[in-house]
N, C-alpha and C positions, 0 to 999 in steps of 0.2 A: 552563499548556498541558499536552495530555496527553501521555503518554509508552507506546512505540510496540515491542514485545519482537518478534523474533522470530531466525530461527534461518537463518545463511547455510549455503546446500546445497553451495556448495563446498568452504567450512574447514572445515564445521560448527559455527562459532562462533557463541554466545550474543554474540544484540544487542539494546543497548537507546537506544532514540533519542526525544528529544523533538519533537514536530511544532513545529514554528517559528511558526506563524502560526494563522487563527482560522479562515481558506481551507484549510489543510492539513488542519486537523482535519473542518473540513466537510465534506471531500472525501472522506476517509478514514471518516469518521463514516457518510459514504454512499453504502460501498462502490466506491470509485474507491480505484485502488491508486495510490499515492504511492510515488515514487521515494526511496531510502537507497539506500547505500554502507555493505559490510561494514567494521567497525574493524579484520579481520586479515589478511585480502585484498584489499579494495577493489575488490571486483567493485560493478557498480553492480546494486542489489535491486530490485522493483517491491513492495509489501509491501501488501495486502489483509486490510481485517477483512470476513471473509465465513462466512455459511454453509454456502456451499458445499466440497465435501473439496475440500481442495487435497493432494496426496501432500505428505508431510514433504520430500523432495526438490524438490518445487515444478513447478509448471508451466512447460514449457522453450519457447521461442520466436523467434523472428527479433523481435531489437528494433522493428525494422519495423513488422511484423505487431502485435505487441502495441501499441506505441502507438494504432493505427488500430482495435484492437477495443477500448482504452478511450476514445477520442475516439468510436467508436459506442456506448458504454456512455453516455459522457456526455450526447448529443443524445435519447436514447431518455429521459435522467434530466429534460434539458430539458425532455421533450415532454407528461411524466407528472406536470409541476412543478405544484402549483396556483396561487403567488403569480408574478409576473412578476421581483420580484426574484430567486426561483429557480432561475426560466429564465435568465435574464441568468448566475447566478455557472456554468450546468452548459453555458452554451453557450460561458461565456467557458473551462472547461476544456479541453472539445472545441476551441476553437482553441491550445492551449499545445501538449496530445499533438500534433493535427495537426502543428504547428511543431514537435515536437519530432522528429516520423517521419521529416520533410524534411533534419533536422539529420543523419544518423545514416548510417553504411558498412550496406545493404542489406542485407549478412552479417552483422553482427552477431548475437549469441546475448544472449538475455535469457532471465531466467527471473523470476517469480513467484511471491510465497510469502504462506502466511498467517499474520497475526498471534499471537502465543498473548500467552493471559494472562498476568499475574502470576503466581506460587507464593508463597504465605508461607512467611516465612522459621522460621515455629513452628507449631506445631498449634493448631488455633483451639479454645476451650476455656477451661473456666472454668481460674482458676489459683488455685494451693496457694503460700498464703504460711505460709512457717514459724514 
């Protein structure tokens, strides 16, 4: 599975998480933000690989709200689907955020962030053996 970097706006802490499933990756794979929990605060994350800017701080939001524009993210992903089983995994999304919006204190604050890459841990380059 792959594995999911990015950066809590609250601690600031570097995180890194593996997506659990082959659905999460899909999801995430196409651009539907998938929910994590930072390892130093435990705030709950929404985490986007996207092209679009996200500020390093993240985009802030009524948990609410946010669910219902990714549940509209997802129906639009539906509608755009070519194969039916497409349709099927992005409408079945669209119902979890829906359930998920319903779950939730109105007040609540969400924010969402975007993923970063990797950094090697060396500089990439030929290497000098002595």
């Amino acid at each position: 599975m792959a594995t999911v970097l990015f950066k809590c706006p609250k601690c600031r802490m570097d995180n890194i998480s593996r997506l659990a499933s082959e659905d999460e990756s899909c999801a995430f794979a196409s651009g539907i933000p998938i929910r994590r929990r930072c390892g130093g605060c435990r705030d709950e994350i929404f985490v986007v690989q996207t092209a679009k800017a996200i500020p390093p701080e993240g985009y802030r939001g009524r948990f609410f709200g946010l669910c219902l524009k990714i549940a509209a993210q997802c129906r639009r992903r539906a509608m755009e689907a070519g194969h039916e089983s497409s349709q099927r995994f992005f409408l079945e999304l669209e119902r979890y955020w829906l359930g998920l919006s319903k779950q939730c204190d109105p007040q609540r604050e969400a924010v969402i962030v975007s993923a970063r890459g990797p950094r090697p841990s060396m500089p990439i380059g030929p290497r000098q053996i002595a």
